[in-house]
PLY file of the C-alpha trace (Angstrom):
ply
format ascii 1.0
element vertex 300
property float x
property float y
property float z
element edge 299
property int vertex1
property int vertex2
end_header
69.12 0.62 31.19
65.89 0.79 29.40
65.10 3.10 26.62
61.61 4.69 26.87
61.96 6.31 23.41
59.21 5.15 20.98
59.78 4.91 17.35
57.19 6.37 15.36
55.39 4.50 12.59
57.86 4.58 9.57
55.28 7.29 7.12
57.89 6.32 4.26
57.09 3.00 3.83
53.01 4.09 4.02
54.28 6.90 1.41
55.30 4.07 -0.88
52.30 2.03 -1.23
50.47 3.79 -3.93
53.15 3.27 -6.04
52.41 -0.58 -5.41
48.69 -0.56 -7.53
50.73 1.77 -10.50
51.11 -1.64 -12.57
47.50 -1.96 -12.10
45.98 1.31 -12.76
48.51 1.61 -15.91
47.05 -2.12 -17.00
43.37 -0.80 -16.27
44.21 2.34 -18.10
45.36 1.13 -21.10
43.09 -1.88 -21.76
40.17 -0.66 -20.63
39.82 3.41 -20.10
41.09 4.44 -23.54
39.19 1.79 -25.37
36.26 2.54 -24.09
37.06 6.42 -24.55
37.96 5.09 -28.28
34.67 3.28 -28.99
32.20 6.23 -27.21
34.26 8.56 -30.00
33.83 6.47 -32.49
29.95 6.22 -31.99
29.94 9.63 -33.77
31.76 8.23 -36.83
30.96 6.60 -39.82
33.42 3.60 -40.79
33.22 0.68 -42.33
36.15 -0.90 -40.92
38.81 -0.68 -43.62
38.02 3.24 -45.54
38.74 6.26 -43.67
36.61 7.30 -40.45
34.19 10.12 -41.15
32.86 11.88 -38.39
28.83 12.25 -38.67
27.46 13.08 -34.94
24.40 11.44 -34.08
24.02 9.77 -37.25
24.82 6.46 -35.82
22.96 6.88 -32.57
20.29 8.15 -34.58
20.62 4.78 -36.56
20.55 2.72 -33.68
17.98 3.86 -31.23
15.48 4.35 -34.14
15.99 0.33 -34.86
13.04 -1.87 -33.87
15.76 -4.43 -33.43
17.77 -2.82 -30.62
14.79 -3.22 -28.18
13.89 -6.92 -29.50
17.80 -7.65 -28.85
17.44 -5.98 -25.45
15.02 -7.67 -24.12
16.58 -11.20 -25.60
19.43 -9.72 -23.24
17.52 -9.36 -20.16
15.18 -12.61 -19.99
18.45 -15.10 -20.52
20.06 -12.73 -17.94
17.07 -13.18 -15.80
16.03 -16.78 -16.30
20.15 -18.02 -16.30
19.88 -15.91 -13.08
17.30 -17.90 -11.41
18.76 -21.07 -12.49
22.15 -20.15 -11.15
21.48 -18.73 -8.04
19.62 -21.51 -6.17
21.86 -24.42 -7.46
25.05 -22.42 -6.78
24.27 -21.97 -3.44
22.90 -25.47 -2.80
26.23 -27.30 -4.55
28.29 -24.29 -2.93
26.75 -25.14 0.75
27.17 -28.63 0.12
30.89 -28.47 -0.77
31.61 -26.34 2.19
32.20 -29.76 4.15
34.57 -31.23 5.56
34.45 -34.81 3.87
37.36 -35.89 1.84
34.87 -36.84 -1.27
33.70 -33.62 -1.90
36.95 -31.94 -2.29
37.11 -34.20 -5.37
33.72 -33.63 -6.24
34.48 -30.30 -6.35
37.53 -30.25 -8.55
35.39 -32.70 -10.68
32.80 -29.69 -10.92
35.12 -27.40 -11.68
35.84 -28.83 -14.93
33.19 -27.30 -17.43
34.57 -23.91 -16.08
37.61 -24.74 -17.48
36.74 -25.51 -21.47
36.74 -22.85 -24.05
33.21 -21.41 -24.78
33.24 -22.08 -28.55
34.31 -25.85 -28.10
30.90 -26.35 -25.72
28.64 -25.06 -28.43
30.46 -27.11 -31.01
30.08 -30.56 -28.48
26.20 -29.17 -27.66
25.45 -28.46 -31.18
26.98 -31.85 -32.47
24.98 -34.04 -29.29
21.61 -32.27 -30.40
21.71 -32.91 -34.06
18.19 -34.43 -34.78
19.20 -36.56 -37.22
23.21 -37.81 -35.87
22.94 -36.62 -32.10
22.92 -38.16 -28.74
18.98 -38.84 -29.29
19.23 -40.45 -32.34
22.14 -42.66 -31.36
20.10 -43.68 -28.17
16.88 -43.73 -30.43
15.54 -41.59 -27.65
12.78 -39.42 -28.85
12.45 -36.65 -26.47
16.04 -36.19 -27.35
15.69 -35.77 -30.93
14.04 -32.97 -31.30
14.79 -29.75 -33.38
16.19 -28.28 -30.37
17.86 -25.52 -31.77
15.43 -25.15 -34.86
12.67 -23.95 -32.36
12.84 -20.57 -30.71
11.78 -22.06 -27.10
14.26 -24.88 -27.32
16.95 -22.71 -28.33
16.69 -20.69 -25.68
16.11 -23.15 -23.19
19.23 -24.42 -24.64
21.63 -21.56 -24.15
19.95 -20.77 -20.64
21.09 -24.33 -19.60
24.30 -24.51 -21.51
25.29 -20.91 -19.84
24.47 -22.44 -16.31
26.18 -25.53 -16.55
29.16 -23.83 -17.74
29.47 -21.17 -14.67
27.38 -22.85 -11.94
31.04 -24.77 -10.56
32.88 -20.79 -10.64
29.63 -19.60 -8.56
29.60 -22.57 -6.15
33.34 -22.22 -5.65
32.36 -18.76 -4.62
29.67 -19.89 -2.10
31.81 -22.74 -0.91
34.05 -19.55 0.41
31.48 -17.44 1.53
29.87 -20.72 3.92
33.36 -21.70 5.24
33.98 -18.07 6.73
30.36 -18.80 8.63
31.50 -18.68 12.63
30.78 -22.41 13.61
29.37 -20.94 16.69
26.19 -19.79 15.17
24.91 -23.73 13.70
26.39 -25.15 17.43
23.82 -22.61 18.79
21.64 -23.54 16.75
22.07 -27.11 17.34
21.47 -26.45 21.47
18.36 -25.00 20.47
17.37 -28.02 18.71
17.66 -26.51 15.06
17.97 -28.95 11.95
19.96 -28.75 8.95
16.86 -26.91 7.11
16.30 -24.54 9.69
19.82 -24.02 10.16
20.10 -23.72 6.27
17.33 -20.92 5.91
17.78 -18.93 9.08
21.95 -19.00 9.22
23.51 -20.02 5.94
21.35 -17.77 3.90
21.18 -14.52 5.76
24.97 -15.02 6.12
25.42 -14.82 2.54
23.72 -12.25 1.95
26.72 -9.93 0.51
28.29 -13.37 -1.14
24.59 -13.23 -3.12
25.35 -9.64 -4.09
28.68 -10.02 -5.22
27.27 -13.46 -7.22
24.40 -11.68 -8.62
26.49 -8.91 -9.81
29.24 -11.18 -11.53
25.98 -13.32 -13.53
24.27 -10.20 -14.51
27.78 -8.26 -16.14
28.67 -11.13 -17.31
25.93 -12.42 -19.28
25.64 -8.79 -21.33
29.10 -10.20 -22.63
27.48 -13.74 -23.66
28.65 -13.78 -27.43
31.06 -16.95 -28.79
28.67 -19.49 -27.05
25.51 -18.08 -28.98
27.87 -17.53 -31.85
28.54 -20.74 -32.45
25.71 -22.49 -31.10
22.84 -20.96 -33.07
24.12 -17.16 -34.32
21.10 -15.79 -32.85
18.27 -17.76 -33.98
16.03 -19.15 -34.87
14.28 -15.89 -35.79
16.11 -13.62 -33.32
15.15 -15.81 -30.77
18.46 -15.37 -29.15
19.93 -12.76 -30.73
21.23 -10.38 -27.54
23.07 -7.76 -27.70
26.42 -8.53 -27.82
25.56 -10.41 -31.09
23.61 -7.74 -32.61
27.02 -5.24 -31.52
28.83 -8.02 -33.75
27.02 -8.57 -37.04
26.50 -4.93 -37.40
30.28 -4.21 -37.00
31.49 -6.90 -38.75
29.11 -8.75 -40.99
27.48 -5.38 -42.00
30.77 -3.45 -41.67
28.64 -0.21 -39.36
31.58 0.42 -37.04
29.80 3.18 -35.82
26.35 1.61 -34.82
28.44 -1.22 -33.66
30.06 0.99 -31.38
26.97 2.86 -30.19
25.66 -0.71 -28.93
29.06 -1.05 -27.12
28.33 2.28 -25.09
24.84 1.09 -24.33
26.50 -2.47 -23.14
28.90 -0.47 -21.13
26.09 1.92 -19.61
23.45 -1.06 -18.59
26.50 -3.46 -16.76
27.28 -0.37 -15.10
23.78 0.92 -13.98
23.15 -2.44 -13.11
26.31 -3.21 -11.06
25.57 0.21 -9.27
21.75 -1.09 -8.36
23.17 -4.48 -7.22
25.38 -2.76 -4.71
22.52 -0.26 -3.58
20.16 -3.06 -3.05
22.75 -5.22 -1.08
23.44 -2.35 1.22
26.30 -2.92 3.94
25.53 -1.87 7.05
28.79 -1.96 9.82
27.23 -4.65 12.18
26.35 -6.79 9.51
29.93 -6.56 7.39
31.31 -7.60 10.82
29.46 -10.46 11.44
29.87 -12.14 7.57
33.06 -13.72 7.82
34.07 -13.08 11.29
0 1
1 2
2 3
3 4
4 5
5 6
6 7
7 8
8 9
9 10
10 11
11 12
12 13
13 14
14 15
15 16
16 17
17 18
18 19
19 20
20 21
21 22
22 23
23 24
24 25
25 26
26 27
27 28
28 29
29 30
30 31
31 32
32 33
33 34
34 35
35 36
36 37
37 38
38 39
39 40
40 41
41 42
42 43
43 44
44 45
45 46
46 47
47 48
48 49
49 50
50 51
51 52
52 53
53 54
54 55
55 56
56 57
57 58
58 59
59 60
60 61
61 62
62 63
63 64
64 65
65 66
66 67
67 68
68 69
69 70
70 71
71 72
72 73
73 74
74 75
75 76
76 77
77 78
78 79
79 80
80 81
81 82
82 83
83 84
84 85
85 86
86 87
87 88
88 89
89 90
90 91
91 92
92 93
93 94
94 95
95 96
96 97
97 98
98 99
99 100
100 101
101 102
102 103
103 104
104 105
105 106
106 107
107 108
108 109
109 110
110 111
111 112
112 113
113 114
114 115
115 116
116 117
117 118
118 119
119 120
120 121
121 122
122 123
123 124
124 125
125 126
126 127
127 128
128 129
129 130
130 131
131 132
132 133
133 134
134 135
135 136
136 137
137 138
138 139
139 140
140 141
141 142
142 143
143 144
144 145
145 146
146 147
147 148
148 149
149 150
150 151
151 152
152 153
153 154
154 155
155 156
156 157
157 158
158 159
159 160
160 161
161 162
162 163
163 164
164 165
165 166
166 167
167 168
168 169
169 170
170 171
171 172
172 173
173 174
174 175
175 176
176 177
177 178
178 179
179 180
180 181
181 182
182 183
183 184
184 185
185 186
186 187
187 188
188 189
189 190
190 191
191 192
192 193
193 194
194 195
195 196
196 197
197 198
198 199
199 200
200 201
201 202
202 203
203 204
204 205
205 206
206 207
207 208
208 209
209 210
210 211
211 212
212 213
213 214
214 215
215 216
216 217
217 218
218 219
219 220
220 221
221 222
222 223
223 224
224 225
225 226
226 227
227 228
228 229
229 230
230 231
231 232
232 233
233 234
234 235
235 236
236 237
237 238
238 239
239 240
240 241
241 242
242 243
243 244
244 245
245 246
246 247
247 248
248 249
249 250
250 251
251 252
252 253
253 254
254 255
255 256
256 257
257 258
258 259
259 260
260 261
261 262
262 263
263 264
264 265
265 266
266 267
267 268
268 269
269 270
270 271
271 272
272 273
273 274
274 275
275 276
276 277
277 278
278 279
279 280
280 281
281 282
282 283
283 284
284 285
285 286
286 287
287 288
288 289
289 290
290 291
291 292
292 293
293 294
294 295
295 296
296 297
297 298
298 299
C-alpha cells in the first residue's frame, strides 16, 4: 500500500540556523563593533596614553581637520592606493588568466607565486631596505649603477619603491582570486568562440574580461580597503619619508598616538580611516552593479 501523505519541510531545523552565524556575529561584535564604538568616543577625549582620559569635545577634531598635514597625508593615501591599483589590476588578471590552465607546471608556478604572500610585512621592508642600501646593497655588490641609487633617500624613488614592494607582495593573493573567477567561465562560451574563428586575444578581451567583471569589483574593493591599512611595510621601510613623501594615513594615525602620545587626534584619524574604506567599499559596489542576468551567467 502506498502512502500519499507528504511530509512537510522540517521549519525546526530552518528555525535553527541563525543560531549557526552566533559565533560569528559575537566574534564581529567584540573585535570590531565595540572598538570602533571605543575609538569614535575617544575622538572627543584628551589622553595621552598613560594619565587619565579627559573628555574635551571637538577639541581633537578641531586639532585634526585644522592640520595642513591631514590633507598632505591624504592624498599620500590615495595616489599609492591609486597607482598600486593600476599596477595590480592588469598583472593580476594576466598571471590570474594564465594560471587558470590546465598544465601541470603552472599549478607549481602558482604555489611558487604564492610565496611572497606568505612572509611577514616587516621582514620584506627589512630584506628591501637591506638590498637597496647604496653603499652595501644588491647594486653595489653587482657594481650595478642604476641599482645604487638613493632609492629611498629620494621622494620619487621611495614611492616608487613602496608602490612596487606593495604589488609584489599581494599580486599572487589577487591572481589566486582571478585564477577562481576564470575557472568558473562556462567552457562553452571560448568553444563558441573558437567556431567563430576567435583567437586567444579576442577571446581574452571580449569573454574573459566581461566575465570578470564582478571578480574586478570584489578585487578592486579588497586593494583599495586594504591599502588605507598599509602601515608596518612603510614603517619599517622608510617611516614616511623622505619629507612626507610617503607618509599616509595610517602612519600619521600612528606617530600622533604613539610617538606624540595625542590619543585623541590619533583616534579622530581612525574614524576618518574607517569612514573613507567604507564610502569607498559602498561606491565600489554601486559602480559594479549586479544585474540578475548577468549574476547568472558569471560562474554558471
Amino acid at each position: 500500500m502506498i502512502s500519499l501523505t507528504s511530509h512537510p519541510p522540517r521549519r525546526e531545523s530552518r528555525s535553527f540556523l541563525p543560531w549557526l552565524a552566533m559565533p560569528a556575529l559575537v566574534v564581529f561584535v567584540g573585535f570590531a563593533v565595540i572598538p570602533l564604538v571605543g575609538v569614535f568616543a575617544l575622538s572627543f577625549t584628551t589622553w595621552d596614553g598613560i594619565g587619565a582620559i579627559q573628555p574635551s569635545g571637538l577639541t581633537s577634531w578641531r586639532a585634526v581637520l585644522s592640520d595642513p598635514g591631514l590633507p598632505h597625508a591624504l592624498g599620500v593615501t590615495f595616489l599609492v592606493m591609486a597607482v598600486s591599483w593600476a599596477v595590480q589590476t592588469p598583472l593580476s588578471i594576466l598571471l590570474g588568466t594564465f594560471l587558470a590552465g590546465r598544465q601541470r607546471y603552472r599549478a607549481v608556478l602558482g604555489v611558487v607565486y604564492f610565496v611572497p604572500l606568505m612572509l611577514s610585512s616587516a621582514a620584506i621592508a627589512i630584506a628591501y631596505k637591506a638590498l637597496l642600501d647604496p653603499n652595501f646593497g644588491l647594486g653595489a655588490g653587482l657594481k650595478i649603477p642604476v641599482l645604487s641609487q638613493d632609492w629611498l633617500g629620494r621622494p620619487g624613488l621611495a614611492f616608487g619603491v613602496v608602490v612596487f614592494i606593495v604589488s609584489w607582495q599581494f599580486i599572487p593573493f589577487h591572481s589566486l582570486i582571478y585564477q577562481g573567477g576564470v575557472q568558473q567561465i562556462p567552457k562553452s562560451l571560448y568553444e563558441a568562440a573558437q567556431m567563430d574563428g576567435a583567437g586567444r586575444i579576442r577571446q581574452f578581451f571580449s569573454i574573459t574580461l566581461p566575465q570578470l567583471r564582478y571578480t574586478i569589483i570584489t578585487s578592486s574593493t579588497l586593494m583599495v580597503v586594504g591599502s588605507l591599512t598599509f602601515f608596518d611595510l612603510i614603517f619599517v621601510l622608510t617611516e614616511g619619508g623622505p619629507g612626507d613623501a610617503t607618509r599616509v594615513l595610517a602612519l600619521d594615525m600612528y606617530k600622533r598616538g604613539f610617538q606624540a602620545s595625542l590619543m585623541g587626534p590619533a583616534s579622530a584619524i581612525a574614524v576618518i580611516l574607517v569612514l573613507v574604506g567604507l564610502t569607498l567599499a559602498l561606491l565600489l559596489r554601486r559602480l559594479g552593479g549586479r544585474d540578475a542576468g548577468a549574476s547568472q551567467l558569471e560562474g554558471a
